[in-house]
Backbone as CSV, one residue per row, in Angstrom:
resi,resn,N_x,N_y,N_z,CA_x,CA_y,CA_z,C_x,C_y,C_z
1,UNK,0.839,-1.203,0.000,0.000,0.000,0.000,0.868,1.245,0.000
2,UNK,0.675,2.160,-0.725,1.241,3.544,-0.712,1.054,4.183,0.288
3,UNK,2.081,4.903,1.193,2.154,5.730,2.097,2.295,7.154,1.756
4,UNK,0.546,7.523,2.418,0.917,8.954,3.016,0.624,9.583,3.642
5,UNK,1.571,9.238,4.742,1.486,9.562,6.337,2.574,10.867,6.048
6,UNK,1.461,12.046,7.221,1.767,13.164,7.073,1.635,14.075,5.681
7,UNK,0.667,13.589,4.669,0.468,13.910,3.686,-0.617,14.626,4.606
8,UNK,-1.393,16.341,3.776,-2.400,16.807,3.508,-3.334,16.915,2.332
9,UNK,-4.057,16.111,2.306,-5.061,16.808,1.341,-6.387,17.285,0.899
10,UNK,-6.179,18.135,-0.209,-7.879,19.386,-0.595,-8.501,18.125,-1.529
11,UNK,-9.291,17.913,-1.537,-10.767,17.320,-2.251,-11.421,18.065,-2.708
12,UNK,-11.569,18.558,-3.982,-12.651,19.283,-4.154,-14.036,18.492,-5.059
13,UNK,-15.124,18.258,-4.647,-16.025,17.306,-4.833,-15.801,16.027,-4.244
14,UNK,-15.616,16.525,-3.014,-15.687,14.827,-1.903,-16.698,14.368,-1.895
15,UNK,-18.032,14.963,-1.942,-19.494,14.383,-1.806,-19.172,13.097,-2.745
16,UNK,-20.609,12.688,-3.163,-21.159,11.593,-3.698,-22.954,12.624,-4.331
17,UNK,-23.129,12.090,-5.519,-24.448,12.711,-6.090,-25.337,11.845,-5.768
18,UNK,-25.126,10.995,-5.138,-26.369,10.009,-4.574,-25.557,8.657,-3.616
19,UNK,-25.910,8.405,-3.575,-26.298,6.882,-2.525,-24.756,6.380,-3.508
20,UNK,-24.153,5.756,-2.680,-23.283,4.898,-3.073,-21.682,5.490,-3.512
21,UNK,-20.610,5.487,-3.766,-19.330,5.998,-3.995,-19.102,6.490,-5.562
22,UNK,-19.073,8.083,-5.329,-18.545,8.906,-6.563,-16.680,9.054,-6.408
23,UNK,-17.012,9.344,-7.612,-15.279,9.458,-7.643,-14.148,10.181,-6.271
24,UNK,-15.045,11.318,-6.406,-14.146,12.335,-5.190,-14.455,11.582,-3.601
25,UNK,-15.621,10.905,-3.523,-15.801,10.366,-2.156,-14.763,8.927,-2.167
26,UNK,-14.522,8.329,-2.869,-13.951,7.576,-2.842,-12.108,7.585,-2.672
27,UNK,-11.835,8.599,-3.798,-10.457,9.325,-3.558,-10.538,10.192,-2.121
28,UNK,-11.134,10.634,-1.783,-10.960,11.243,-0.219,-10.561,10.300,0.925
29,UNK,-11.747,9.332,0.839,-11.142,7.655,1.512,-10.077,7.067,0.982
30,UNK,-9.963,6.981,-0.091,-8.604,6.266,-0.193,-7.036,6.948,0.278
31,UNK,-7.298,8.484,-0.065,-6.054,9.383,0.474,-5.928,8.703,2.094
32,UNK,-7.530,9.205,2.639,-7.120,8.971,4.150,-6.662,7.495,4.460
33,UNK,-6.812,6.359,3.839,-6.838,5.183,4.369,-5.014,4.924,4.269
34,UNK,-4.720,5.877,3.630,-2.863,5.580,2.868,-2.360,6.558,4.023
35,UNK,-2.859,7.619,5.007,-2.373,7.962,5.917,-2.700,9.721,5.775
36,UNK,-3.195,9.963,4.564,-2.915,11.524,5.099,-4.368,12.298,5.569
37,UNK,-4.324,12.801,5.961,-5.415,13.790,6.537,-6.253,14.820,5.275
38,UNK,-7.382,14.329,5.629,-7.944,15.481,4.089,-9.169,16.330,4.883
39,UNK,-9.212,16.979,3.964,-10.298,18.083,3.770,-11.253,17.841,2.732
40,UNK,-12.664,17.752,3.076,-13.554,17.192,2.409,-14.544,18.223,1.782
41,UNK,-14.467,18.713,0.472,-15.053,20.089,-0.021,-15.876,19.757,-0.985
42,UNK,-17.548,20.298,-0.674,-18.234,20.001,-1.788,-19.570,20.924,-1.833
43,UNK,-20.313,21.266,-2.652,-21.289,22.072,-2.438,-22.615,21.680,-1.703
44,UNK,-22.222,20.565,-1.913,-23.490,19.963,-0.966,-22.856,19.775,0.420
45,UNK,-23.340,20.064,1.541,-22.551,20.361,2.485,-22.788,18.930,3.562
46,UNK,-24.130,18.344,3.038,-24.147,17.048,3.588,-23.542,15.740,3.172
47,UNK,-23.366,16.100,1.591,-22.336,15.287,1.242,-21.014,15.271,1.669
48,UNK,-20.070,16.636,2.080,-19.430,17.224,2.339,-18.576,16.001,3.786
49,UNK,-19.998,15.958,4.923,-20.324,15.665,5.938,-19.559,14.265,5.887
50,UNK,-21.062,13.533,5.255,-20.744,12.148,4.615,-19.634,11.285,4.989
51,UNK,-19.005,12.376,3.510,-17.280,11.564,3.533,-16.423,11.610,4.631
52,UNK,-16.493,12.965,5.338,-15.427,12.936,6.431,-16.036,12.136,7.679
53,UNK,-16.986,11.886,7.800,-17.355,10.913,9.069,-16.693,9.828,8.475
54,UNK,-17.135,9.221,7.779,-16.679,7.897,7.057,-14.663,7.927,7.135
55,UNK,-14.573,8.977,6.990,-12.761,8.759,7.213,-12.699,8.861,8.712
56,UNK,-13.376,9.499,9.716,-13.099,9.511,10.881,-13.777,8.376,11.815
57,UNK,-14.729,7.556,10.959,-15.230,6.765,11.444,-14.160,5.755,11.695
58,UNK,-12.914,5.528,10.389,-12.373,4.655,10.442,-10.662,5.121,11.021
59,UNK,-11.356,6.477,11.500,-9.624,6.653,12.593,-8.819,7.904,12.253
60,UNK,-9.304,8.087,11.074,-8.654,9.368,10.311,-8.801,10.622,10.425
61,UNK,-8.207,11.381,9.873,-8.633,12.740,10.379,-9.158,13.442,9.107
62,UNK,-10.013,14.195,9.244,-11.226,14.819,7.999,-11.433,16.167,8.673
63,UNK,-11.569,17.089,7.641,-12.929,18.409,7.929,-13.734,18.150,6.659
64,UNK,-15.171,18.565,6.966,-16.052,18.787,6.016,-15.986,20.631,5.752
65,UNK,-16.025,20.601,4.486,-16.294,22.465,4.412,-17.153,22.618,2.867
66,UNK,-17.439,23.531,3.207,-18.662,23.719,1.733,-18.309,24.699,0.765
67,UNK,-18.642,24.713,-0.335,-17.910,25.461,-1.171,-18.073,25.182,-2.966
68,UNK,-18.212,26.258,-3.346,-18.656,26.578,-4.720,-17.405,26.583,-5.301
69,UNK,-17.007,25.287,-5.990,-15.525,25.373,-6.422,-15.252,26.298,-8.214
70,UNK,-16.423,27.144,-8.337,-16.308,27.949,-9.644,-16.978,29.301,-9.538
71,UNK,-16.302,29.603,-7.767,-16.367,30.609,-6.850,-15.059,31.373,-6.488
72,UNK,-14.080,31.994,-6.842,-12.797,32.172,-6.662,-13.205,32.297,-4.690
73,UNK,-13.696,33.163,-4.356,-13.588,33.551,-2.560,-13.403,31.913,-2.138
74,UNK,-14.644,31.283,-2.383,-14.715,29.736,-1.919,-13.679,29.033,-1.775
75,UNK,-13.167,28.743,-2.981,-11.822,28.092,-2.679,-10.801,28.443,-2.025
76,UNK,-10.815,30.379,-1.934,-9.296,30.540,-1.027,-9.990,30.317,-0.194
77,UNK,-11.426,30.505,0.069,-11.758,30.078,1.979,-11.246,28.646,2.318
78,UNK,-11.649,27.624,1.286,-11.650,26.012,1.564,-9.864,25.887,1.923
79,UNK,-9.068,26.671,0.602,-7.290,26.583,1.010,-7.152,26.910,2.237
80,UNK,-7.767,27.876,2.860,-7.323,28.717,4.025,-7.799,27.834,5.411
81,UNK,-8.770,27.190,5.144,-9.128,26.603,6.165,-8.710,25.358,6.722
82,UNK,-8.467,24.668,5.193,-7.711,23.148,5.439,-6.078,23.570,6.055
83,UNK,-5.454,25.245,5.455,-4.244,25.212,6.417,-4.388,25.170,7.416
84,UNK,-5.554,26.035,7.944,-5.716,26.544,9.431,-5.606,25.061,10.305
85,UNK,-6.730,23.777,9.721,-7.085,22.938,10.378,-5.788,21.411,10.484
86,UNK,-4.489,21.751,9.613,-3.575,21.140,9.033,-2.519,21.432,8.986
87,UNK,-2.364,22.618,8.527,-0.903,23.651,8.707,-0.374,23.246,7.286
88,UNK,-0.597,22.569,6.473,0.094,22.459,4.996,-1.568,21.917,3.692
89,UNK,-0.848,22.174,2.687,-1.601,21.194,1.528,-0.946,20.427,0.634
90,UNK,-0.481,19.068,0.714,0.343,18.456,-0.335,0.050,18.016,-1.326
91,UNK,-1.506,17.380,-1.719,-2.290,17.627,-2.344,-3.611,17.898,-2.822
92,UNK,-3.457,18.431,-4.100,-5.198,19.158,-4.267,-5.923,17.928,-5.354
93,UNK,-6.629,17.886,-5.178,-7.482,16.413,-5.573,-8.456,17.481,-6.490
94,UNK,-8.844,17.766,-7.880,-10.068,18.370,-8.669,-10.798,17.462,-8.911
95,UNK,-12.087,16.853,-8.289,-13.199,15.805,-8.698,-14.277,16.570,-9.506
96,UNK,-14.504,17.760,-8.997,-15.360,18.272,-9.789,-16.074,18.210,-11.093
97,UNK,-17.088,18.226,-11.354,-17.516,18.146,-12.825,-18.910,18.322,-13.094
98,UNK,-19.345,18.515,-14.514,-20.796,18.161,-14.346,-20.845,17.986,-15.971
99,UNK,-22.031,17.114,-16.585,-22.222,16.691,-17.477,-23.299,16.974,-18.699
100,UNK,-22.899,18.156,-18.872,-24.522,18.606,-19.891,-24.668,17.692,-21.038
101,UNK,-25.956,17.924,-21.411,-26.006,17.110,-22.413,-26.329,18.249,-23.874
102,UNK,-26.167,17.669,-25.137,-26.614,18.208,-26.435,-25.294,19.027,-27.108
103,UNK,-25.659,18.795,-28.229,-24.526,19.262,-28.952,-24.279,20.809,-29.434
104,UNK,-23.243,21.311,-30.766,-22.917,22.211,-30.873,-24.592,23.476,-31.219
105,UNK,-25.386,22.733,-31.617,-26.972,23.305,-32.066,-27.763,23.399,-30.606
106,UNK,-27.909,22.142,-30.475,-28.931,22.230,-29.495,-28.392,22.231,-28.239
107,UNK,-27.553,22.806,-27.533,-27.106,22.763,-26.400,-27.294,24.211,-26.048
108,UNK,-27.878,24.346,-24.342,-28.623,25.795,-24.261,-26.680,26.134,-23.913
109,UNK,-26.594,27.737,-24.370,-25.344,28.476,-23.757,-25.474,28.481,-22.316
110,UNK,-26.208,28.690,-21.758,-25.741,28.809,-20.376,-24.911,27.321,-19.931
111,UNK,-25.985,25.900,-20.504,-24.927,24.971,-20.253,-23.728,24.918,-20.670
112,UNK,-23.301,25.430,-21.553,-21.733,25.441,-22.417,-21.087,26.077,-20.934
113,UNK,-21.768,27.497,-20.523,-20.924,28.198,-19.532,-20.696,27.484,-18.706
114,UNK,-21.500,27.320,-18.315,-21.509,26.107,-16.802,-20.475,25.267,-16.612
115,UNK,-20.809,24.499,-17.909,-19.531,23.667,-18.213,-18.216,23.934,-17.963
116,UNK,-17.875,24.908,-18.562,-16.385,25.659,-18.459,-15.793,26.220,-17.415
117,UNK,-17.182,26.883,-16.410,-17.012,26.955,-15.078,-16.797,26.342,-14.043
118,UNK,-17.159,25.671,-14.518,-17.251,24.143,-13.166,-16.068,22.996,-13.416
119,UNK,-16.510,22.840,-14.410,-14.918,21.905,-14.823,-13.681,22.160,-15.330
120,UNK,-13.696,23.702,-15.894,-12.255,24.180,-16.141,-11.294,24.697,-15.243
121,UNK,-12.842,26.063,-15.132,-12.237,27.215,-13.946,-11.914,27.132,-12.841
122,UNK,-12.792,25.584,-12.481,-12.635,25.416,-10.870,-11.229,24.972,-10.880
123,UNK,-10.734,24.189,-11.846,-9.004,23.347,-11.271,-8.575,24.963,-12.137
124,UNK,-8.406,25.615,-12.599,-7.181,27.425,-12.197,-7.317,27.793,-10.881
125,UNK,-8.179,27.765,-10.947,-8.479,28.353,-9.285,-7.959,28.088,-8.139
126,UNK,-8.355,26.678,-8.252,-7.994,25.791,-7.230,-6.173,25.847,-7.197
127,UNK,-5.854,26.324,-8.721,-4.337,25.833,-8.592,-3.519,27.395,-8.580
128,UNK,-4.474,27.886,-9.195,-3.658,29.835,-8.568,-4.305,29.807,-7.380
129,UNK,-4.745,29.238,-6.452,-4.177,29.686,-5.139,-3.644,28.867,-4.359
130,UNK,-3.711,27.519,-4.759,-2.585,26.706,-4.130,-1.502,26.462,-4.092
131,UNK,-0.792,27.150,-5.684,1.028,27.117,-5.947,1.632,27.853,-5.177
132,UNK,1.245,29.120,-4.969,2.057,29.477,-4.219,2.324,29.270,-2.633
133,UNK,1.511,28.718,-1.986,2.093,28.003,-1.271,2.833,26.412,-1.193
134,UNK,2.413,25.562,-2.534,3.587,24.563,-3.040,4.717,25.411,-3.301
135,UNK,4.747,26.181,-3.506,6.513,26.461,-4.329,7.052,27.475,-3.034
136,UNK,6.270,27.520,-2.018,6.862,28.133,-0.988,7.401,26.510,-0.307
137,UNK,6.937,26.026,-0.109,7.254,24.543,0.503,8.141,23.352,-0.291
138,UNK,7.852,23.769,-1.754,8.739,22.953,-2.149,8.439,21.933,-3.154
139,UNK,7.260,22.035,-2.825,6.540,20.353,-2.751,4.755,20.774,-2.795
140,UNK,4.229,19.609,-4.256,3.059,19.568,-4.549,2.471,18.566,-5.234
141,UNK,1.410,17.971,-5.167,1.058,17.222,-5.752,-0.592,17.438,-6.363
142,UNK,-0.850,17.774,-8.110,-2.124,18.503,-8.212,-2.539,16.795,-9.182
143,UNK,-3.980,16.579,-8.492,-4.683,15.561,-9.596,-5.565,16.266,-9.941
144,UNK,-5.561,15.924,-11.302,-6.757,16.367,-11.989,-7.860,15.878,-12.335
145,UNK,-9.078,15.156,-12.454,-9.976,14.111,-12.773,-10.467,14.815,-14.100
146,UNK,-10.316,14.459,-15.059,-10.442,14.666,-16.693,-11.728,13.502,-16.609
147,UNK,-11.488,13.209,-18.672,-12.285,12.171,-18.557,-11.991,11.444,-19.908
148,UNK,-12.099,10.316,-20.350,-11.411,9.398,-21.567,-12.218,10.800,-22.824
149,UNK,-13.119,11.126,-22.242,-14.250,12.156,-23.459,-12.977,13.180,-24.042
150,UNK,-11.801,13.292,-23.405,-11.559,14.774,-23.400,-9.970,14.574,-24.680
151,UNK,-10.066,13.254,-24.701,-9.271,12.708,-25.664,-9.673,11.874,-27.134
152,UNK,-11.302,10.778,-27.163,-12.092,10.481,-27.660,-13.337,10.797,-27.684
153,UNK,-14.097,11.046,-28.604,-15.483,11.496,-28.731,-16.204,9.659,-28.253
154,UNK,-16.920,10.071,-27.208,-17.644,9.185,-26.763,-18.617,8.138,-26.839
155,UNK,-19.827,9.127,-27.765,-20.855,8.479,-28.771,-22.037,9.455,-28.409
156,UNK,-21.523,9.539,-26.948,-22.463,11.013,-26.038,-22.543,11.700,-26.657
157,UNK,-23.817,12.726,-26.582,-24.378,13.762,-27.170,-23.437,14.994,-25.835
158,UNK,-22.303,15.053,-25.925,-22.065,16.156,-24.618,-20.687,16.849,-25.278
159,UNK,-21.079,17.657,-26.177,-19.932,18.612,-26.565,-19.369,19.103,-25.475
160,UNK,-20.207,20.134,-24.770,-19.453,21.216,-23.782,-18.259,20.159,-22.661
161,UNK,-19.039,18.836,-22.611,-18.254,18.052,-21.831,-16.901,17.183,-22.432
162,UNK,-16.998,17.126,-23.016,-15.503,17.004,-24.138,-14.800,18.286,-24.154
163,UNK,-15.017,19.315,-24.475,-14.448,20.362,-24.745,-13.663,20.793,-23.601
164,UNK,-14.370,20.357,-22.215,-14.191,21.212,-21.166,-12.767,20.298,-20.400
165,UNK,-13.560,19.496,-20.517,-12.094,17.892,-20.301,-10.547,17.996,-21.170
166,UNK,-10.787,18.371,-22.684,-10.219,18.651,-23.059,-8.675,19.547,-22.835
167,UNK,-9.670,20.786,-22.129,-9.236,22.037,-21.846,-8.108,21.424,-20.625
168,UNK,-8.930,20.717,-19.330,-8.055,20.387,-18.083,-7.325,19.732,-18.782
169,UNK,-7.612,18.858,-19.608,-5.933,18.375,-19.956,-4.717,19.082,-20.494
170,UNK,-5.197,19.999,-21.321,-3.792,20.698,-21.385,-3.271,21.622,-20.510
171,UNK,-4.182,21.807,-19.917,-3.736,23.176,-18.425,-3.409,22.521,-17.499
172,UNK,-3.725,20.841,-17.183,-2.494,20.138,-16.113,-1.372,19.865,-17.197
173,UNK,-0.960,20.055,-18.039,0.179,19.820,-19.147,1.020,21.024,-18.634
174,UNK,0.288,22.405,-18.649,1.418,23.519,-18.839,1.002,23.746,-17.351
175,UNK,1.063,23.320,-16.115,0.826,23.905,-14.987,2.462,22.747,-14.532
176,UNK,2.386,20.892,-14.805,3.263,20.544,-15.052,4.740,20.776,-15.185
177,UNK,4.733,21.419,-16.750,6.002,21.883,-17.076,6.566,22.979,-16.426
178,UNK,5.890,24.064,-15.936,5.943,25.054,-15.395,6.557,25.051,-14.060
179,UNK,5.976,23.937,-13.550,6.149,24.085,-11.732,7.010,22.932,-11.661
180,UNK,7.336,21.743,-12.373,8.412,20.983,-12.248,9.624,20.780,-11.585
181,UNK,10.239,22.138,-11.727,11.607,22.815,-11.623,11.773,22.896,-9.941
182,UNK,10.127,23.267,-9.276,9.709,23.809,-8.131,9.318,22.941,-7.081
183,UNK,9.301,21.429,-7.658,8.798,20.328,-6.716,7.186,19.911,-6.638
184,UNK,6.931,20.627,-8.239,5.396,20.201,-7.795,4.914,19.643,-9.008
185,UNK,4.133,18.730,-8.967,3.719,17.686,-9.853,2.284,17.795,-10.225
186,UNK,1.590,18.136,-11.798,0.667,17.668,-12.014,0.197,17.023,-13.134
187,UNK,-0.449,16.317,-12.555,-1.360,14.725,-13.805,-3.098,14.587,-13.711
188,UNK,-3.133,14.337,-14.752,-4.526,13.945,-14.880,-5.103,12.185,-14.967
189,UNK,-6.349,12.224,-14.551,-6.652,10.598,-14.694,-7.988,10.886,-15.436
190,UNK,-7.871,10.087,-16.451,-9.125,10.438,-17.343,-9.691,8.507,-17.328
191,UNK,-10.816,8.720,-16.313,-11.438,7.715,-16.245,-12.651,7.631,-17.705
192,UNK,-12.506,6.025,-17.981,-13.706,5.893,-18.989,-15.322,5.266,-18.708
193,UNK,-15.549,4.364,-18.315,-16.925,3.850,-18.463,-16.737,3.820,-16.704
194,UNK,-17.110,4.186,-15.921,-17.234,4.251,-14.587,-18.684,4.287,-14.028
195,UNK,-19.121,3.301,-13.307,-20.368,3.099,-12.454,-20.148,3.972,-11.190
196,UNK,-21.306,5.341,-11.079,-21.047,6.233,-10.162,-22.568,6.299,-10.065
197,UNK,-22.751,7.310,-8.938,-23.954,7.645,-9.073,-24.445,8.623,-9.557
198,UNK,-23.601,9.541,-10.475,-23.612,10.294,-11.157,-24.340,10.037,-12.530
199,UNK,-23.010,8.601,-12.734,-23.919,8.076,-14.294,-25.100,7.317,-13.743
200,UNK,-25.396,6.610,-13.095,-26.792,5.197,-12.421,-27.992,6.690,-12.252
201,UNK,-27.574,8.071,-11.945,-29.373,9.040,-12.074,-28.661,9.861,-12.514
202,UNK,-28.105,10.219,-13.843,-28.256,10.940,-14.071,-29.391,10.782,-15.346
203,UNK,-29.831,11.652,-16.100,-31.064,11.911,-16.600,-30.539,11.998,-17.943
204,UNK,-29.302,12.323,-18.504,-28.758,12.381,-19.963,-28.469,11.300,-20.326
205,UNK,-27.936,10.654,-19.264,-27.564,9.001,-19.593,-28.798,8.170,-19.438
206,UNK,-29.802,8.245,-18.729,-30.602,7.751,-19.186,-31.343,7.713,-20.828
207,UNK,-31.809,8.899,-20.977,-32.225,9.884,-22.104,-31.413,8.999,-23.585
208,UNK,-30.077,8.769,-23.218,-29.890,8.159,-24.486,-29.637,7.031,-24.455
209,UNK,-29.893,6.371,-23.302,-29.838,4.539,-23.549,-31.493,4.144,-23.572
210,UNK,-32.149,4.834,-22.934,-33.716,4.343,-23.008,-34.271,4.287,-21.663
211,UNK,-33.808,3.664,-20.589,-33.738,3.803,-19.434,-32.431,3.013,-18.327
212,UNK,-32.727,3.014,-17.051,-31.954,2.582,-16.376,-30.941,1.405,-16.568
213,UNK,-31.729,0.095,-16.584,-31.170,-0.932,-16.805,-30.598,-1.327,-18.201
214,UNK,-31.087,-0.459,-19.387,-30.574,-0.987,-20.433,-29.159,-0.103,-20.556
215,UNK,-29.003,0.855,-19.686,-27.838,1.874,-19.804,-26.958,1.349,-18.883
216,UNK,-27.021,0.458,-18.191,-25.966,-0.123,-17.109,-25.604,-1.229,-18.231
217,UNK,-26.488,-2.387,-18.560,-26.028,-3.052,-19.278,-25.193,-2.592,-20.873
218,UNK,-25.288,-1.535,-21.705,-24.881,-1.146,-22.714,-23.423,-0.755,-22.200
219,UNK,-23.397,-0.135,-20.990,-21.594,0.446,-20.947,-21.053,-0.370,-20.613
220,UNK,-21.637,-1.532,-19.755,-20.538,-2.656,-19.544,-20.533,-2.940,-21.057
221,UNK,-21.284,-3.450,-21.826,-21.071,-4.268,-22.906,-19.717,-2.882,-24.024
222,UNK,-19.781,-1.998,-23.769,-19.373,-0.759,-24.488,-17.800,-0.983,-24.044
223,UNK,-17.478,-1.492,-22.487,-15.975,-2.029,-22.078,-15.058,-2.332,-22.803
224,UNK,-13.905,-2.989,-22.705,-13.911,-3.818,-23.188,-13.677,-5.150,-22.378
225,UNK,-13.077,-4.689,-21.104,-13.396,-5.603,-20.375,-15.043,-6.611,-20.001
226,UNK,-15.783,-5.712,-20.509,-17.455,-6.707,-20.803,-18.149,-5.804,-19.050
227,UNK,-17.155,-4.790,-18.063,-17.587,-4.567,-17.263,-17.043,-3.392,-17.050
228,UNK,-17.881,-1.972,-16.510,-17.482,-0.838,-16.519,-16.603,-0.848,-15.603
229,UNK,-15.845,0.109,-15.051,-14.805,0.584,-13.539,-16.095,0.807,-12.157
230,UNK,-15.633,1.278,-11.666,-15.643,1.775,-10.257,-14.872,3.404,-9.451
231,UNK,-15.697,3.637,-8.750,-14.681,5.014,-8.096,-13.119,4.570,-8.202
232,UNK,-13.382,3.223,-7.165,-12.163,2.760,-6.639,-11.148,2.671,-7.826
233,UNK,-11.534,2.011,-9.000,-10.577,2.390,-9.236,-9.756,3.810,-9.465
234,UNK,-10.781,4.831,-9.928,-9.899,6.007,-9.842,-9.501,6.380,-8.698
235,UNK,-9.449,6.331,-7.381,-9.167,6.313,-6.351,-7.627,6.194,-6.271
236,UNK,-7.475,4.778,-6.371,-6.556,3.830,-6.065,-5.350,4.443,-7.432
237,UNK,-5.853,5.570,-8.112,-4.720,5.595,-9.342,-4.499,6.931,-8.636
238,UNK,-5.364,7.755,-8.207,-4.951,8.998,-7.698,-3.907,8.735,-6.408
239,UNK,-4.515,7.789,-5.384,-3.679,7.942,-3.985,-1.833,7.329,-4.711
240,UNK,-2.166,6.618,-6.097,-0.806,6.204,-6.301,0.048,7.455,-7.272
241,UNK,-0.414,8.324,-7.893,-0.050,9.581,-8.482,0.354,11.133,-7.083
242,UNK,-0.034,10.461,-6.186,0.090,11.698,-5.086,1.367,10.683,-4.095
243,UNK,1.940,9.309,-4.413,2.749,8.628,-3.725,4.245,9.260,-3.594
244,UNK,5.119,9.048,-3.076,6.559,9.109,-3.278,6.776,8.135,-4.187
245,UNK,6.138,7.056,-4.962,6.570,6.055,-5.910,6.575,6.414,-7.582
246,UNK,5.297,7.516,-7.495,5.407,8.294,-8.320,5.906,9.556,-8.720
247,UNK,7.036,9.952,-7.746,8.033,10.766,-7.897,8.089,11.794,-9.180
248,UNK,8.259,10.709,-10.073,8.987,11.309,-11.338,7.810,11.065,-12.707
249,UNK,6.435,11.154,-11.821,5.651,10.927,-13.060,4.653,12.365,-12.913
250,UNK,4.918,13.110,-14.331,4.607,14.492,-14.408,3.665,14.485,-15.322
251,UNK,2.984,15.446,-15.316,2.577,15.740,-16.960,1.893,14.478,-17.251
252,UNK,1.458,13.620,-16.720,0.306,12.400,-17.921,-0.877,12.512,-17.815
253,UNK,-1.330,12.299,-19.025,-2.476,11.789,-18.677,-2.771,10.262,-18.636
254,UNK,-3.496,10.309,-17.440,-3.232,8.540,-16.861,-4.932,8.007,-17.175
255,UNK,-5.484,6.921,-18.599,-6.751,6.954,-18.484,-6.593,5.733,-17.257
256,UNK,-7.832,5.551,-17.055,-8.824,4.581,-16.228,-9.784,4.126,-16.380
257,UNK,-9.669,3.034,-17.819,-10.441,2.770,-18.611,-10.497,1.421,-19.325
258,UNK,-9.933,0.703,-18.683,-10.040,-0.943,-19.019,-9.717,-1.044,-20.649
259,UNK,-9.078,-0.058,-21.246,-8.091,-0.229,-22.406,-9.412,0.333,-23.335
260,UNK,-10.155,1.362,-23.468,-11.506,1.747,-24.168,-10.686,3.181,-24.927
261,UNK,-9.665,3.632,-24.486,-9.475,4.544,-25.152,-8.178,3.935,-26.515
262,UNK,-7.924,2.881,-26.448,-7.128,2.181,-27.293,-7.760,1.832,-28.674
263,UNK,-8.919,2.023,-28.517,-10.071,1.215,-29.589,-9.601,2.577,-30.327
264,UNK,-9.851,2.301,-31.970,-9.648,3.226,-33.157,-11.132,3.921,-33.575
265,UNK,-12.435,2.936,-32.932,-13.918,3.437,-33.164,-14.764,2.763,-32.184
């Protein structure tokens, strides 16, 4: 197991969108279970809750704090508070996201904005105000949660959500090269067919498989493993990208995708 004891880290979208383990709730537990202490940030403030009982249930140390991560004040409050409650941040975890649906025609603009807000702006944000205290310390570790969309067109009707994925990938590219020199590291994990509760209600994914059960069964079959992922696994790739084992791994994008982005169609 990867150690990181005496590690700190920011979560931003620790909640869960329903019943059962989303990506960021799951990476929050897994940070804490490897030893480091996190901060559990999400707009839902009971989700927020949730996760950090669940790490303190099992011994760890958590704050819950609430926060509009495509809010500039919010986040320096959430930075400021996890120092206050921690005294460092080693790493910043971006779970954030959201998933509009419809394309370059029929997609309302405000969703395009949204999009860009929430899933672009929030990881600048998050990372102009967290470098400078990495490069005062030395030492950083930024994940990014992308998505296989932001490299392959999906089949999804979700432009703004490709586009926006897109975008985090090259801005953990030049945030990367940039801060390298300085001790601070960032990568992206672009998970592909993942069972969350994000995708199990959300209403777009329903909308284009027909309903519930035929849309669980189509993405496994869409695999290639014949079975979608799990949080855990993105979890388990983040707590190993924020390791001392991964030292010297900068700049990737790391999918999490049972080999789906390998396919040519």
């Amino acid at each position: 197991m990867f150690d990181l004891t005496d590690h700190v880290a920011l979560v931003l979208g620790a909640g869960s969108s329903g019943p059962g383990w989303g990506n960021g709730k799951a990476a929050a537990v897994a940070y804490a279970r490897a030893g480091a202490a996190v901060a559990c940030v999400d707009l839902n403030t009971a989700a927020a809750e949730e996760t950090a009982h669940i790490i303190e249930a099992e011994g760890n140390r958590a704050i819950a704090l609430t926060g509009n991560v495509a809010i500039e004040e919010d986040i320096a409050a959430a930075i400021a508070a996890t120092r206050d409650a921690f005294g460092q941040i080693d790493i910043l975890h971006n779970n954030t996201g959201i998933t509009p649906f419809g394309g370059p025609v029929t997609m309302k603009l405000e969703d395009w904005d949204r999009a860009m807000d929430v899933n672009v702006k929030s990881v600048l944000l998050s990372t102009r105000h967290i470098l400078p205290h990495m490069e005062e310390r030395g030492y950083g570790v930024i994940t990014n949660i992308s998505s296989v969309a932001g490299i392959r067109i999906s089949g999804y009707d979700m432009a703004a959500y490709a586009t926006s994925k897109a975008a985090v990938n090259h801005l953990t590219r030049a945030i990367a090269l940039q801060y390298a020199p300085k001790g601070i590291r960032a990568n992206a994990i672009l998970p592909g067919l993942i069972d969350t509760p994000l995708v199990r209600h959300g209403e777009g994914f329903k909308g284009h498989h027909g309903d519930a059960e035929k849309q669980m069964a189509e993405r496994d079959a869409m695999s290639p493993t014949g079975k979608m992922g799990d949080a855990w696994d993105v979890a388990h790739a983040a707590v190993f990208l924020a390791s001392r084992e991964a030292k010297y791994i900068n700049g990737v994008l790391l999918p999490v995708d049972g080999g789906l982005s390998c396919r040519a169609r």
